[in-house]
TORSETOR-840647 format. One record per atom (N, C-alpha, C): x, y, z; atom name; chain. Coordinates in steps of 0.2 Angstrom, whole numbers. Atoms other than C-alpha are relative to their C-alpha. Layout:
! residues N
node px:X&py:Y&pz:Z&site:CA&unit:A
...
***
This chain:
! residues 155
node px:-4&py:3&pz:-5&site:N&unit:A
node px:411&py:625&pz:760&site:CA&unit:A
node px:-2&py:-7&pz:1&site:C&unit:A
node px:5&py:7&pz:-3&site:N&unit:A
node px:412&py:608&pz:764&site:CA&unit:A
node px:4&py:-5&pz:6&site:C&unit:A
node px:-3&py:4&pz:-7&site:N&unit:A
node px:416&py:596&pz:777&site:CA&unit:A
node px:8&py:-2&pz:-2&site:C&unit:A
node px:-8&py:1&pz:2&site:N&unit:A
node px:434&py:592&pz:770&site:CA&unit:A
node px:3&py:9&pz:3&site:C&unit:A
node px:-3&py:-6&pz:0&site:N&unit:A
node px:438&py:611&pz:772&site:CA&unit:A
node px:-2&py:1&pz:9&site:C&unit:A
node px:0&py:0&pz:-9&site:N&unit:A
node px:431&py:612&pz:793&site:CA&unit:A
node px:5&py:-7&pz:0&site:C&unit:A
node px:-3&py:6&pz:-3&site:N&unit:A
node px:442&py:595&pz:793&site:CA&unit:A
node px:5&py:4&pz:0&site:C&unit:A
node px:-8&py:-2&pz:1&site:N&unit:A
node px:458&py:605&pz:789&site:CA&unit:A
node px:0&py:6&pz:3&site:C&unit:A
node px:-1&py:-6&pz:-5&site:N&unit:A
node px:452&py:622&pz:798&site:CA&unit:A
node px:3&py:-5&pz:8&site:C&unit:A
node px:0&py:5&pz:-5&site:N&unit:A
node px:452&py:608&pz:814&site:CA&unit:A
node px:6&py:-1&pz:1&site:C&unit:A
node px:-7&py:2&pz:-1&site:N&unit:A
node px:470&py:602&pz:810&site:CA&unit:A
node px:3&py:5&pz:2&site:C&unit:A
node px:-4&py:-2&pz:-1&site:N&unit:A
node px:477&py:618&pz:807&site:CA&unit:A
node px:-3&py:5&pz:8&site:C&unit:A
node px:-1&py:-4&pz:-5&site:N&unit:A
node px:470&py:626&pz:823&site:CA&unit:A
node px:3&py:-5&pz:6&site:C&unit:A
node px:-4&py:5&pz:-6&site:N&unit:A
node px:477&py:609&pz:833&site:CA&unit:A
node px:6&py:3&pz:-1&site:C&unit:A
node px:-6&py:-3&pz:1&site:N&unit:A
node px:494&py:614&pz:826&site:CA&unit:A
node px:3&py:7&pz:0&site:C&unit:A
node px:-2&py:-4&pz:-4&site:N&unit:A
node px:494&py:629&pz:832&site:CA&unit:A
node px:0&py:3&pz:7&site:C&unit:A
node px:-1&py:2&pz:-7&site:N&unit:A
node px:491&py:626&pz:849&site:CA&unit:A
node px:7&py:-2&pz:4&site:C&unit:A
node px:-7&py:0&pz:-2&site:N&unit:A
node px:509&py:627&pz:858&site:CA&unit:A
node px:0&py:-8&pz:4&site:C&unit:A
node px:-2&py:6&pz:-2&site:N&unit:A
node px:518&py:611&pz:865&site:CA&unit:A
node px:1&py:2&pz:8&site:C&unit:A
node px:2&py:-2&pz:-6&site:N&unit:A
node px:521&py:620&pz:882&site:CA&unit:A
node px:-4&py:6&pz:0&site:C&unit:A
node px:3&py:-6&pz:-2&site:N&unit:A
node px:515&py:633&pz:892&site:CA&unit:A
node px:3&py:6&pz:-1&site:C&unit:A
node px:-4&py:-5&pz:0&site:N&unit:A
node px:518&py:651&pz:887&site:CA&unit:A
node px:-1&py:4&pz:6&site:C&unit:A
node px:2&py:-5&pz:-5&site:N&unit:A
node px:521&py:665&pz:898&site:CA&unit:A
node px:-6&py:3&pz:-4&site:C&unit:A
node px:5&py:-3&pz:-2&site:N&unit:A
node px:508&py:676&pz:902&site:CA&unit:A
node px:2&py:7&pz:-5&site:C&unit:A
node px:-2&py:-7&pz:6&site:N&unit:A
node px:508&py:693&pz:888&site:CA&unit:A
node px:-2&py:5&pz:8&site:C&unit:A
node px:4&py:-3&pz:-5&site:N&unit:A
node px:505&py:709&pz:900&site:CA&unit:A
node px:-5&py:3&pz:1&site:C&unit:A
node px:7&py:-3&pz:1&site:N&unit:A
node px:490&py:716&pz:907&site:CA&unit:A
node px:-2&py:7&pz:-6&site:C&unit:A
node px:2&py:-7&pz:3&site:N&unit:A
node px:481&py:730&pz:896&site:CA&unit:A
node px:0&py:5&pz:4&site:C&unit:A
node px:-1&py:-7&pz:-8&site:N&unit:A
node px:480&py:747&pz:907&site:CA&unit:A
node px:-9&py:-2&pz:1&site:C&unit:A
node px:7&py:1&pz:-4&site:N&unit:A
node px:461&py:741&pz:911&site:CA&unit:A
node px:-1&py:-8&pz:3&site:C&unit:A
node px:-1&py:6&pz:-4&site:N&unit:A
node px:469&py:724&pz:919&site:CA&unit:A
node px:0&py:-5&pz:-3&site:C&unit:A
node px:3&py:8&pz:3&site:N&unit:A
node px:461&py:713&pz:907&site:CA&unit:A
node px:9&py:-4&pz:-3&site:C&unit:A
node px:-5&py:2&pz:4&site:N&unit:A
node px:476&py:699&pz:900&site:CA&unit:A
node px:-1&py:-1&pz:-6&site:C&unit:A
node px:0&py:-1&pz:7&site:N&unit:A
node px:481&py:701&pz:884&site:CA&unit:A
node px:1&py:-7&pz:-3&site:C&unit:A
node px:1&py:7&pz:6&site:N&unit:A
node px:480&py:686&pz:869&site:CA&unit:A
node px:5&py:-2&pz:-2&site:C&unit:A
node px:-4&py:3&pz:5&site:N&unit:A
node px:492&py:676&pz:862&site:CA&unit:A
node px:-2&py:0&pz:-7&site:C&unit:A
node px:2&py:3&pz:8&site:N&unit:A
node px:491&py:675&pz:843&site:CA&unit:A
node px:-2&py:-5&pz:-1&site:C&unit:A
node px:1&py:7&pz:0&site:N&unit:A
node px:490&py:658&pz:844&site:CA&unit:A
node px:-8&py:-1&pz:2&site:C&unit:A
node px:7&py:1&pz:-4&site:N&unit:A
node px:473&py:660&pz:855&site:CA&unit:A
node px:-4&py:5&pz:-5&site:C&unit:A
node px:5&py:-3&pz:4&site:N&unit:A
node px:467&py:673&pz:842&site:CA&unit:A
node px:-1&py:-5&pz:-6&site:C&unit:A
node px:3&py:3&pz:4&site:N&unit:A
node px:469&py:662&pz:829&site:CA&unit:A
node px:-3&py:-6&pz:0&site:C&unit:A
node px:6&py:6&pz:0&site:N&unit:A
node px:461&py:645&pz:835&site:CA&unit:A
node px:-7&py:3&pz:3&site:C&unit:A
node px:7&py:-3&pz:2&site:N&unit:A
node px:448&py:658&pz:841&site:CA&unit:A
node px:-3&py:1&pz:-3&site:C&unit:A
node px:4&py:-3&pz:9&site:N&unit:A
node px:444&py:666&pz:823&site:CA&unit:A
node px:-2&py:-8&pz:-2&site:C&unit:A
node px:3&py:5&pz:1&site:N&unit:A
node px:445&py:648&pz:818&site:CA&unit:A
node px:-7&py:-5&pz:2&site:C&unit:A
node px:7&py:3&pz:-1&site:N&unit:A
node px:432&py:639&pz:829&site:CA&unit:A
node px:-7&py:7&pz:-2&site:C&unit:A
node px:7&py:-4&pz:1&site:N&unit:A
node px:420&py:655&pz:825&site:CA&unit:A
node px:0&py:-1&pz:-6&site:C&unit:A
node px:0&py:3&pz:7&site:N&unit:A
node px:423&py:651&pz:806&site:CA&unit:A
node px:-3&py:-7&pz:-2&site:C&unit:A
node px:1&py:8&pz:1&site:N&unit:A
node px:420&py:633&pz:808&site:CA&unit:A
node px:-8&py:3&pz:2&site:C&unit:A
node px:7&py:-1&pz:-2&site:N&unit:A
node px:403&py:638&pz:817&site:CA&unit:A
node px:-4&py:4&pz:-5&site:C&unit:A
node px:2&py:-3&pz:8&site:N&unit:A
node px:398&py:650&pz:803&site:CA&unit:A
node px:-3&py:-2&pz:-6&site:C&unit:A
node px:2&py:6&pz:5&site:N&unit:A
node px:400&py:638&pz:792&site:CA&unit:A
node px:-5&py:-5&pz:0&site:C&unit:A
node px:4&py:5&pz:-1&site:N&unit:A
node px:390&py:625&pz:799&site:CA&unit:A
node px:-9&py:5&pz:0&site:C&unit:A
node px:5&py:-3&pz:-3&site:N&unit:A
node px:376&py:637&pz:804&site:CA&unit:A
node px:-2&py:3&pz:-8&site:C&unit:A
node px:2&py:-4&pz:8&site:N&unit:A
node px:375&py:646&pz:785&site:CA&unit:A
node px:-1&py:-6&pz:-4&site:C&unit:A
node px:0&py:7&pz:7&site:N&unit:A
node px:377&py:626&pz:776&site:CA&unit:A
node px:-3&py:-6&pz:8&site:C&unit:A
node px:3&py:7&pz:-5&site:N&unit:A
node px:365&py:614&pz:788&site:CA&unit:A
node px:2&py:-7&pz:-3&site:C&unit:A
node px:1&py:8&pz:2&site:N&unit:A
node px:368&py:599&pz:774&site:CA&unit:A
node px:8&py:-2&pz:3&site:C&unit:A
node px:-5&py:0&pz:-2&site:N&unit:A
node px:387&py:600&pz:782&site:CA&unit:A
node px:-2&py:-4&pz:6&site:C&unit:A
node px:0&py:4&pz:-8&site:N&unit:A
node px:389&py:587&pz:799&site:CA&unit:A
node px:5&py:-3&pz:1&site:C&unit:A
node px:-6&py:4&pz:-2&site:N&unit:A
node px:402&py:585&pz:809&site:CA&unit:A
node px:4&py:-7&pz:-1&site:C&unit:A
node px:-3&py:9&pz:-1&site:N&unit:A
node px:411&py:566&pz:807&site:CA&unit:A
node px:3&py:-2&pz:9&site:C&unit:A
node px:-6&py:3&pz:-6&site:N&unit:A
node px:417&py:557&pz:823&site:CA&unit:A
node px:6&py:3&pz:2&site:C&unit:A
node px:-6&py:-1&pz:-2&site:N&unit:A
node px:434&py:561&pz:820&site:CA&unit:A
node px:0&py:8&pz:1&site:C&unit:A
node px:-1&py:-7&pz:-1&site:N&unit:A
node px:431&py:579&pz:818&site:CA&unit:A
node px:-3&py:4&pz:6&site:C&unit:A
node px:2&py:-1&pz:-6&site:N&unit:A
node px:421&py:581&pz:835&site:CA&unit:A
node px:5&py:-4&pz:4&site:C&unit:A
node px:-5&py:2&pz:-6&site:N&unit:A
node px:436&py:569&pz:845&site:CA&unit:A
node px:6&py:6&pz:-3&site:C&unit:A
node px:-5&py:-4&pz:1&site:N&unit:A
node px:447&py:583&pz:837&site:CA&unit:A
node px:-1&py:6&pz:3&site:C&unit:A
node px:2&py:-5&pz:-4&site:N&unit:A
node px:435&py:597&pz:844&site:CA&unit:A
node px:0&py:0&pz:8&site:C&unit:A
node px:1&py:1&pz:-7&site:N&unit:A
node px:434&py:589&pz:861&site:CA&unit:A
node px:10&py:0&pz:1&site:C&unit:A
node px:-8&py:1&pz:-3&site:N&unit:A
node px:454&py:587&pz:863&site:CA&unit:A
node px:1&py:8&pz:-2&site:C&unit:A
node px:0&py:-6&pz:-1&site:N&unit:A
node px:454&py:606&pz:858&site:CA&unit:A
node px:-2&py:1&pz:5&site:C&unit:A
node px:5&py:-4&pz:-6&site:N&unit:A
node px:440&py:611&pz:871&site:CA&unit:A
node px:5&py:-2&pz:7&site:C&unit:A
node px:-4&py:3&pz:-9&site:N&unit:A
node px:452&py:599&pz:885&site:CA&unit:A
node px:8&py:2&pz:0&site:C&unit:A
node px:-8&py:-1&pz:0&site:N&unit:A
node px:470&py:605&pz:879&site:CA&unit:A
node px:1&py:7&pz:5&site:C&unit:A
node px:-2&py:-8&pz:-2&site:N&unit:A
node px:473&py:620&pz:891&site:CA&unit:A
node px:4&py:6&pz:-2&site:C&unit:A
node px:-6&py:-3&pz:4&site:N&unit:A
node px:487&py:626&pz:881&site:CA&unit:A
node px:-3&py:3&pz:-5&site:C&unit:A
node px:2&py:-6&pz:6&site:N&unit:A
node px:477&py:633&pz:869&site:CA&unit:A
node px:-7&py:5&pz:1&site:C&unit:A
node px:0&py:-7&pz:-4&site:N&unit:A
node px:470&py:646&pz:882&site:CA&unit:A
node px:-8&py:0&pz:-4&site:C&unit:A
node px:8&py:-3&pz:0&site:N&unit:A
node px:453&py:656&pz:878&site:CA&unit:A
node px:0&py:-1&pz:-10&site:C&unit:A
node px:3&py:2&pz:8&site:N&unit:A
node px:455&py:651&pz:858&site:CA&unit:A
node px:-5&py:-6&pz:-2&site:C&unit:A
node px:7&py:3&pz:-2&site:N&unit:A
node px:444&py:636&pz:866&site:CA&unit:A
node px:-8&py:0&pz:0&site:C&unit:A
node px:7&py:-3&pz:-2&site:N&unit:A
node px:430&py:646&pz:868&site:CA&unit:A
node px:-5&py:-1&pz:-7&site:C&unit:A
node px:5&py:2&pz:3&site:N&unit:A
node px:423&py:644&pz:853&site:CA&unit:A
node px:-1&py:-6&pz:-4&site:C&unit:A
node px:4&py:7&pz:2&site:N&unit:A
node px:425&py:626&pz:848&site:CA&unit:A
node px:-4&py:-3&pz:5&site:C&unit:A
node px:7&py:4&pz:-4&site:N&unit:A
node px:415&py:623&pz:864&site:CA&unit:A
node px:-6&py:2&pz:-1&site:C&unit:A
node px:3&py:0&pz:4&site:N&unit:A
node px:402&py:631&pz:855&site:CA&unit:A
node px:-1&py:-4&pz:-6&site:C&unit:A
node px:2&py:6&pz:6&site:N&unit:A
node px:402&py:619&pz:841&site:CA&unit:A
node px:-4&py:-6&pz:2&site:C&unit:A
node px:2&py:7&pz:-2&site:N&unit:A
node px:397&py:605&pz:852&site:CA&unit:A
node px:-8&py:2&pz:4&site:C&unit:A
node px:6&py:-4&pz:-3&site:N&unit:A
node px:380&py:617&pz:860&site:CA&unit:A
node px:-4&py:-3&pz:-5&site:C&unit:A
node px:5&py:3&pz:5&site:N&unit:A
node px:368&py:605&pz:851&site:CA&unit:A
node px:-4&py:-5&pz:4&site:C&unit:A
node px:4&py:7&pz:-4&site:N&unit:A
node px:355&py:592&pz:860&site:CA&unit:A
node px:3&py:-7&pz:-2&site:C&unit:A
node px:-2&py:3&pz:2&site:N&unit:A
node px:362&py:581&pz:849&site:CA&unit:A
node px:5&py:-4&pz:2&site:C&unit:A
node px:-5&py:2&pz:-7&site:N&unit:A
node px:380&py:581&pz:861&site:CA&unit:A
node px:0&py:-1&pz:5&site:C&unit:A
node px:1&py:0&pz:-8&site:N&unit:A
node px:373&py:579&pz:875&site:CA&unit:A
node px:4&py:-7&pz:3&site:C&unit:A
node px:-2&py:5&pz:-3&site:N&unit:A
node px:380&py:561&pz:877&site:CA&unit:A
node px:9&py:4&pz:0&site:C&unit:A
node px:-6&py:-4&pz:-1&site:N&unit:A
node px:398&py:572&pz:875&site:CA&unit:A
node px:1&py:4&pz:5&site:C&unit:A
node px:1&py:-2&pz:-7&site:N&unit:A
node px:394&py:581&pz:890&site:CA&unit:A
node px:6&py:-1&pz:6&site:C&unit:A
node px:-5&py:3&pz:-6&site:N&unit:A
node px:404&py:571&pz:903&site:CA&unit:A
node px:7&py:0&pz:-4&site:C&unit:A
node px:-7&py:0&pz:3&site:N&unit:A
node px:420&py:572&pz:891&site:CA&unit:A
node px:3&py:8&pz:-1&site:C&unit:A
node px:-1&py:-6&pz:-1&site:N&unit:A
node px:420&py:592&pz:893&site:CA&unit:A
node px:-3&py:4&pz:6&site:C&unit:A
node px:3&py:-6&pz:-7&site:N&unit:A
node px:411&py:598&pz:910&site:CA&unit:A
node px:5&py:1&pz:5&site:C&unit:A
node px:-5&py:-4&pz:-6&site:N&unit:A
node px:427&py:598&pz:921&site:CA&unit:A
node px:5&py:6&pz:-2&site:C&unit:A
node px:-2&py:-7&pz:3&site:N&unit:A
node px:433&py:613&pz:907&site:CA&unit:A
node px:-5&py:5&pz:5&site:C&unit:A
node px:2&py:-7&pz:-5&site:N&unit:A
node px:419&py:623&pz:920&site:CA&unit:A
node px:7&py:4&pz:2&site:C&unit:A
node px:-5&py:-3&pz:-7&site:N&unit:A
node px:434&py:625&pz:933&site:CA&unit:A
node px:4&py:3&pz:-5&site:C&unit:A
node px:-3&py:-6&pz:5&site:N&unit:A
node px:444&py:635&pz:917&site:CA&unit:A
node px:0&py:5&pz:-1&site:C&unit:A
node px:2&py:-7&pz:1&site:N&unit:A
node px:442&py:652&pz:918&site:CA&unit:A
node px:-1&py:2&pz:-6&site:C&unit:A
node px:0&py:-1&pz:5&site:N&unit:A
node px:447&py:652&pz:902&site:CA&unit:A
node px:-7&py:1&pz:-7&site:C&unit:A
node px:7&py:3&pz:2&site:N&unit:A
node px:431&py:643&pz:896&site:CA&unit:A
node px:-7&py:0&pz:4&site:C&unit:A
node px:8&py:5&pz:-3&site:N&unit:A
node px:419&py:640&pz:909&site:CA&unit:A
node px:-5&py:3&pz:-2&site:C&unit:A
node px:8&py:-2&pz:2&site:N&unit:A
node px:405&py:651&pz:903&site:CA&unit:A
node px:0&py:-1&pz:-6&site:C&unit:A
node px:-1&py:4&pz:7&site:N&unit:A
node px:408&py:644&pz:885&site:CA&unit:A
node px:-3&py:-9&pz:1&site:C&unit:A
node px:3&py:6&pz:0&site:N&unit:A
node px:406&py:627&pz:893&site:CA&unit:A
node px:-6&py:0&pz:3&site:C&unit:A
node px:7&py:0&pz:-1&site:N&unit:A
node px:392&py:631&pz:903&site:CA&unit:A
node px:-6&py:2&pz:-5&site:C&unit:A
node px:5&py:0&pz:4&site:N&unit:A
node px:382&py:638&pz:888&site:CA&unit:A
node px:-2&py:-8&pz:-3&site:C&unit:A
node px:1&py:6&pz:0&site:N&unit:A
node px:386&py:622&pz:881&site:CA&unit:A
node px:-3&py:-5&pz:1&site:C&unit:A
node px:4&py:4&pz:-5&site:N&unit:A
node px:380&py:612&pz:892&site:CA&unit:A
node px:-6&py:0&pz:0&site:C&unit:A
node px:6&py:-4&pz:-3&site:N&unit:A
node px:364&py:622&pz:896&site:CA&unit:A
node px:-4&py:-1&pz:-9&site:C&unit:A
node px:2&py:2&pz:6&site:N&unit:A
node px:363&py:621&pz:874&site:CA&unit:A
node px:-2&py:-7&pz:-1&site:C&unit:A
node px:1&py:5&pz:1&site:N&unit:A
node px:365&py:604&pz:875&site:CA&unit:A
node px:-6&py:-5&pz:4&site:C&unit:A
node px:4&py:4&pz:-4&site:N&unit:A
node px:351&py:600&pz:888&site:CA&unit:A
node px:3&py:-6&pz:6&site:C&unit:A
node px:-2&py:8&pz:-2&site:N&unit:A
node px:363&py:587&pz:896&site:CA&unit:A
node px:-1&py:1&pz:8&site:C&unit:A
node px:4&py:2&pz:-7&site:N&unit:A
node px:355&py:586&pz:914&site:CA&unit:A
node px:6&py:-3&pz:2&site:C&unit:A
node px:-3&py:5&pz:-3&site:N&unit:A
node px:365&py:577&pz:927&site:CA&unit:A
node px:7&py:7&pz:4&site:C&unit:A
node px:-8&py:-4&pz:-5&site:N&unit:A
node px:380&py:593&pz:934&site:CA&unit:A
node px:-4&py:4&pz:2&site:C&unit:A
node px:2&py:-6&pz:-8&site:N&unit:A
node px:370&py:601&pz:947&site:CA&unit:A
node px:6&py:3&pz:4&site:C&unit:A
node px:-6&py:-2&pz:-3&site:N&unit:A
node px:386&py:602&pz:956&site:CA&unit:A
node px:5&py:2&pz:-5&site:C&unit:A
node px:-5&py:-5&pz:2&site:N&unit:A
node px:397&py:609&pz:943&site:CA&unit:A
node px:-4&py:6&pz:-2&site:C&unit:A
node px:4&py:-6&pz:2&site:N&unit:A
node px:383&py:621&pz:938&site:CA&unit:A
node px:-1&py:4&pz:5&site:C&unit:A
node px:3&py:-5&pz:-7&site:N&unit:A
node px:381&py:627&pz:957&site:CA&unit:A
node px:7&py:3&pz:-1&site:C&unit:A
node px:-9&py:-3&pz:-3&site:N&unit:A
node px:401&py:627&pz:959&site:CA&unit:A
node px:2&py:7&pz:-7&site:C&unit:A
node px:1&py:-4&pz:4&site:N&unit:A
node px:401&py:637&pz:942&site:CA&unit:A
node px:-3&py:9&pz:3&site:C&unit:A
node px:6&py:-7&pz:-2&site:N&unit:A
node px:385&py:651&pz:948&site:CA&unit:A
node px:7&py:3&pz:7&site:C&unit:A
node px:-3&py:-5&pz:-5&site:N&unit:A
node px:398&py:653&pz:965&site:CA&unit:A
node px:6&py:3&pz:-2&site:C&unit:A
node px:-8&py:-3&pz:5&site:N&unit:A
node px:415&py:656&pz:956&site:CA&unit:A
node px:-1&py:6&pz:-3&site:C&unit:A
node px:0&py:-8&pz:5&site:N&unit:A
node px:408&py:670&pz:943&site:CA&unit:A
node px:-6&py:4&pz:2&site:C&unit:A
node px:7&py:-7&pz:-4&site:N&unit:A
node px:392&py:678&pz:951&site:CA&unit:A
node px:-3&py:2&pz:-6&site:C&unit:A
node px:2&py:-2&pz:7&site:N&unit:A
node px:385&py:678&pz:934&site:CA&unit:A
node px:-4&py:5&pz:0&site:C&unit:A
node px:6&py:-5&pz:5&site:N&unit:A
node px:375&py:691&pz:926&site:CA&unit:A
node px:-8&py:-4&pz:1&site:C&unit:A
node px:7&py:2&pz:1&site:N&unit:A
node px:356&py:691&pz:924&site:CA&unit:A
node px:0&py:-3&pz:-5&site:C&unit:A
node px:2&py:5&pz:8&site:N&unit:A
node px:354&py:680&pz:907&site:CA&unit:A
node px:5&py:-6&pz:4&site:C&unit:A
node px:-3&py:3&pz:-1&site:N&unit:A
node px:365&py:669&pz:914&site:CA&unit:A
node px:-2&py:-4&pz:6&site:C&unit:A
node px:4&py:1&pz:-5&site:N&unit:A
node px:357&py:667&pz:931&site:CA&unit:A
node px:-5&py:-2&pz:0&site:C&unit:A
node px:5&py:5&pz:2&site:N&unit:A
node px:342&py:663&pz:922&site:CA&unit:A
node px:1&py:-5&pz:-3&site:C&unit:A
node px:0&py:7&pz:3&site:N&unit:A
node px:347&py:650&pz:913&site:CA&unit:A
node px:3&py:-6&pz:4&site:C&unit:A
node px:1&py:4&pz:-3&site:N&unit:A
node px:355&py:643&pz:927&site:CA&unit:A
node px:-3&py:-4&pz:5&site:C&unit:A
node px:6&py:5&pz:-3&site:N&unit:A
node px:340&py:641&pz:938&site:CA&unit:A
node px:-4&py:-3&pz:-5&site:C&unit:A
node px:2&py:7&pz:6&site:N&unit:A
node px:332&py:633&pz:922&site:CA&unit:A
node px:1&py:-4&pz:0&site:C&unit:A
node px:-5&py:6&pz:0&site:N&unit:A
node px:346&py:622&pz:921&site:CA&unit:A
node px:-3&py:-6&pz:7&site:C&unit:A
node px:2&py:4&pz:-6&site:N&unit:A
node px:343&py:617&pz:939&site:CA&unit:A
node px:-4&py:-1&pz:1&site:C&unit:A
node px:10&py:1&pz:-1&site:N&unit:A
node px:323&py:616&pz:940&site:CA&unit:A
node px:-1&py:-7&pz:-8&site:C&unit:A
node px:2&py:6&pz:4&site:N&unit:A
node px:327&py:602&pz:924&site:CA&unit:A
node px:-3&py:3&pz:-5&site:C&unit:A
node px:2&py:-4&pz:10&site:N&unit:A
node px:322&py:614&pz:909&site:CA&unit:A
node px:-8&py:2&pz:2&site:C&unit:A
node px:7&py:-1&pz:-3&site:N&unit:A
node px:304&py:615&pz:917&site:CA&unit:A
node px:-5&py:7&pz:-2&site:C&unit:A
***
């Protein structure tokens, strides 16, 4: 795998992120809302891209391929397919990227994707998105610990 092949996985999951909004598919008989194709496939894609990265270390993002994963992470339109390019950027190394994805918290779609991120990235400084976050979803125990971690400063 090489960095030219995650360049072209990126484009084609940009282009298949729709122009407007779609309707909503209907719920499952257990409530949960059902996926667009569209959100399956930019989801299958960022887990491939990350795979890739994680099985080939000599591989490293470029500039342009991270301002192409952060306009996915902040496109709305392309729903919970999101989810896992904001996993790509879970690195201490992004933390200066930080402030150009943590108002995705308020996304339902994402925000425990971005909070991992975040929390991955060490980026200190959204005690107030991270509190508004813990009220919103009432998180689970693993999640509850990381974010009084988060908030105690990693300590």
């Amino acid at each position: 795998m090489t960095n030219r092949e995650i360049g072209r996985k990126i484009d084609n999951a940009l282009k298949h992120i729709p122009l407007k909004e779609l309707e909503e598919l209907p719920k499952t008989r257990y409530g949960l809302s059902q996926w667009h194709s569209y959100e399956h496939f930019i989801w299958k894609t960022g887990e491939q891209i990350r795979k890739m990265l994680l099985n080939n270390k000599n591989i490293k993002l470029s500039d342009k391929q991270i301002e192409k994963i952060i306009e996915i992470i902040n496109n709305p339109l392309a729903k919970r397919g999101r989810q896992t390019f904001a996993w790509l950027l879970g690195k201490r190394k992004y933390a200066g990227l930080a402030p150009r994805i943590i108002d995705q918290i308020y996304d339902d779609d994402v925000s425990l994707h971005i909070f991992d991120t975040i929390y991955k990235m060490r980026a200190l400084g959204y005690e107030k998105e991270i509190l508004d976050f813990q009220e919103r979803f009432k998180p689970l125990a693993a999640e509850r610990k990381k974010i009084k971690r988060y908030l105690d400063g990693f300590k």
